[in-house]
Structure formats: structure tokens, C-alpha cells
C-alpha positions as CSV (number, residue, x, y, z in Angstrom):
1,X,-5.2,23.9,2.7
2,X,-8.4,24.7,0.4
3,X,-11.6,24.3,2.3
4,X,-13.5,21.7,1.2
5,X,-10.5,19.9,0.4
6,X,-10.1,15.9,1.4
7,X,-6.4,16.8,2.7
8,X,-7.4,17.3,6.1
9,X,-9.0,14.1,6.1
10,X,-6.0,12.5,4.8
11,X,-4.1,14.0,7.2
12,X,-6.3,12.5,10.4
13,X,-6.0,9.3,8.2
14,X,-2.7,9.1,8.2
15,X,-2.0,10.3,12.1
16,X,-5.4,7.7,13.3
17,X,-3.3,5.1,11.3
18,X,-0.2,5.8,13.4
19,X,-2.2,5.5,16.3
20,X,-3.1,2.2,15.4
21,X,-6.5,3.1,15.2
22,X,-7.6,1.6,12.2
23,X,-11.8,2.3,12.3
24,X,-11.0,6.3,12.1
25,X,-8.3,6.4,9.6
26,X,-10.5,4.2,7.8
27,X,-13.4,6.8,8.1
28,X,-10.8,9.5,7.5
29,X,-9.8,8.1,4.3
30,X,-13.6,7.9,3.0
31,X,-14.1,11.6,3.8
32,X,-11.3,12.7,2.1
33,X,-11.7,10.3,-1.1
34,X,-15.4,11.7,-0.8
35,X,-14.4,15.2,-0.9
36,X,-12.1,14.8,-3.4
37,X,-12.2,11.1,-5.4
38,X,-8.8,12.3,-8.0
39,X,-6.7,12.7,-4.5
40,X,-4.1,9.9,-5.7
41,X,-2.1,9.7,-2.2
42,X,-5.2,9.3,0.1
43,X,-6.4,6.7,-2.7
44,X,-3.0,4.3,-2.9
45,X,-2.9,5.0,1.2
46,X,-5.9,3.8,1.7
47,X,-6.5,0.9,-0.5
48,X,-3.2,0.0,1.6
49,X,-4.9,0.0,4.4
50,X,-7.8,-2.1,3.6
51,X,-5.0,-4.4,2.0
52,X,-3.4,-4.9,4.8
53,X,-6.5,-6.0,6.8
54,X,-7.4,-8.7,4.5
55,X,-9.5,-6.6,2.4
56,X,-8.0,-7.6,-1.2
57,X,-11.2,-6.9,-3.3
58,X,-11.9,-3.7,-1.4
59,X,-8.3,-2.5,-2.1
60,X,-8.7,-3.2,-5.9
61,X,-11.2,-1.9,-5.9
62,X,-10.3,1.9,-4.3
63,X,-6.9,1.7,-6.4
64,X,-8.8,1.1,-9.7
65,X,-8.9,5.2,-10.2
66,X,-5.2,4.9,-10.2
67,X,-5.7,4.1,-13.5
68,X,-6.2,7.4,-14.3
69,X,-2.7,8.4,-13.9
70,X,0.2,8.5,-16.3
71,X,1.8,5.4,-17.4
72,X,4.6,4.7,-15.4
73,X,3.4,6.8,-11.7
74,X,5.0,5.5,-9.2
75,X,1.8,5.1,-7.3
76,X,0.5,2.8,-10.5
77,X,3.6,0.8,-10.1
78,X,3.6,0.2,-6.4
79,X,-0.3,-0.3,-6.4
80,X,0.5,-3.2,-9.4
81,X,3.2,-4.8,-6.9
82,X,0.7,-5.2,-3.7
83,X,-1.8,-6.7,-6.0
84,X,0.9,-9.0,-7.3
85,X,1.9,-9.9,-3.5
86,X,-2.2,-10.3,-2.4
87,X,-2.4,-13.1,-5.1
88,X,0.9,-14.7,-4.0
89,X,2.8,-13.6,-7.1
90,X,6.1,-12.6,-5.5
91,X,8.3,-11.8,-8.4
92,X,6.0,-9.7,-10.4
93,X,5.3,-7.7,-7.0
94,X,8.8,-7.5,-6.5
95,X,9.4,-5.9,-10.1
96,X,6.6,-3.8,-9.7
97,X,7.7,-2.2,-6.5
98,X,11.0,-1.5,-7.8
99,X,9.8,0.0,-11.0
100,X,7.9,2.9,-8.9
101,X,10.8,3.0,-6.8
102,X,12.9,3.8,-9.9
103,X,10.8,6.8,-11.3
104,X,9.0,8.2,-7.5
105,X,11.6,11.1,-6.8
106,X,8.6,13.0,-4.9
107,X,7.8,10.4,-1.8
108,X,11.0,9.2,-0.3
109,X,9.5,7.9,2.6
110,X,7.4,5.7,0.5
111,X,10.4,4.3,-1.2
112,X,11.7,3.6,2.0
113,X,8.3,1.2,3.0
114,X,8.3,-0.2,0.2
115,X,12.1,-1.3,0.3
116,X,10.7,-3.1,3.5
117,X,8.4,-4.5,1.7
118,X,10.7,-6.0,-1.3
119,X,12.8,-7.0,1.8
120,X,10.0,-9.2,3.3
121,X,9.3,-10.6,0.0
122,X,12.7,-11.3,-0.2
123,X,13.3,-13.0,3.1
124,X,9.7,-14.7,2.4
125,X,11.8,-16.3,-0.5
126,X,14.6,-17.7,1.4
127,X,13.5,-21.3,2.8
128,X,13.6,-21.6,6.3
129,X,15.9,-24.4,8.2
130,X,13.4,-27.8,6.9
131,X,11.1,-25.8,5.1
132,X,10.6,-25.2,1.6
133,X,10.6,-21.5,-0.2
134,X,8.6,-18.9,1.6
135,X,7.7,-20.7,4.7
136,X,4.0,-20.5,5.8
137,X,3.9,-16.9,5.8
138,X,1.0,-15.5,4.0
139,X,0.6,-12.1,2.1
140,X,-1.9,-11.2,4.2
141,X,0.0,-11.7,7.1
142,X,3.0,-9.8,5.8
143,X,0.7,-7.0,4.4
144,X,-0.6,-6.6,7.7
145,X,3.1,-6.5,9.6
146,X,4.6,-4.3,6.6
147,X,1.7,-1.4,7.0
148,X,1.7,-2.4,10.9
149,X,5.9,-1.4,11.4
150,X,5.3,1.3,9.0
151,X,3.4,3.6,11.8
């Protein structure tokens, strides 16, 4: 690890985030953006995070550098899906996701969430006994439980 580096910050990020505690990974994931703003990873991981605590805009808005990368990244293609899910838009976010699962050969265990979250999309799709399609589940809701199960 290069001193000065924001990987050690991600690093705390990600194990705070497993601890559930959400404040310090939060901070984590400033420092390490901070340190170093092109860190793709700590960027998609943590506009996840605020995502999945209801903070849509704020997500957008730390996933806009993503832009940066090649067309086609993986990361540009799951960030496109979670965007598509926060507004509701279920089969675009579904495409999406799977479209960065296609090309990402260098996160595995990213596929792997995201799969979960292509399933919950997909069982937020199937009507419930006297409901109609998707229940009353919301994206936040299901944003929250998918990063939630994840750690």
C-alpha cells in the first residue's frame, strides 16, 4: 500500500460497513475519495452506501466521476442499474446490472451482489397473493436490505 493512498481508508470502509457501522465507513469512504478522488471501487462502494440509506442525490452525485471510465466498465454499468432501480425503473436496472455482470471478470464477489440484487428486482416483479406487480416494496427499502445482507 502507497502512503498517502485512500486504500486504507477503503479498506476501514469496507470492514466499518460489515460492522454495520455506517457513520465510520461513511467517514472512511470520504478520506479515501479525498486522498485519492480517481479510486473507482471506493467511489461505486460508496455512492452504494449512501444509496442504500436513502441518499439518491448524494449517490449520483459521488458516481458522476464514473463517467470517467471506459465505455462499457462494469462499475459504469452497475452504477447505471442502481440509478435505474432508485427511480423505480426496474427493467432498465435489471439490464444494466447484467450488462456489467457480462464484461466484470475482475470482482466476482460483486457479481455475486449484484445477482442478489437482479434477484430482488425480480421477485419485486412477481405479484404477491391479491396484490398487483411489485407489492409495496420500495427501492429504497430494497436498496437498504440488498447492501444490508451483503455485510
Amino acid at each position: 500500500m502507497e502512503p498517502g493512498s485512500g486504500t486504507a481508508h477503503f479498506l476501514m470502509a469496507a470492514e466499518y460497513a460489515a460492522a454495520r457501522n455506517y457513520d465510520e465507513a461513511q467517514r472512511c469512504f470520504q478520506e479515501s475519495l479525498r486522498r485519492q478522488p480517481d479510486f473507482a471501487i471506493a467511489r461505486f462502494q460508496y455512492g452504494l452506501l449512501l444509496l442504500s440509506s436513502g441518499q439518491a442525490a448524494a449517490a449520483e452525485a459521488t458516481w458522476q466521476p464514473l463517467d470517467a471510465l471506459a465505455d462499457g466498465h462494469y462499475l459504469k454499468s452497475f452504477r447505471d442499474g442502481l440509478v435505474h432501480l432508485a427511480h423505480d425503473q426496474f427493467a432498465p436496472a435489471r439490464a444494466a446490472l447484467q450488462a456489467g455482470m457480462a464484461v466484470n471478470t475482475e470482482n466476482p464477489p460483486l457479481n455475486h451482489d449484484m445477482q442478489q440484487v437482479i434477484g430482488r428486482i425480480d421477485a419485486l416483479q412477481q405479484p404477491a397473493e391479491g396484490d398487483g406487480p411489485g407489492g409495496d416494496a420500495s427501492s429504497a427499502q430494497f436498496l437498504a436490505s440488498a447492501y444490508g445482507n451483503r455485510h
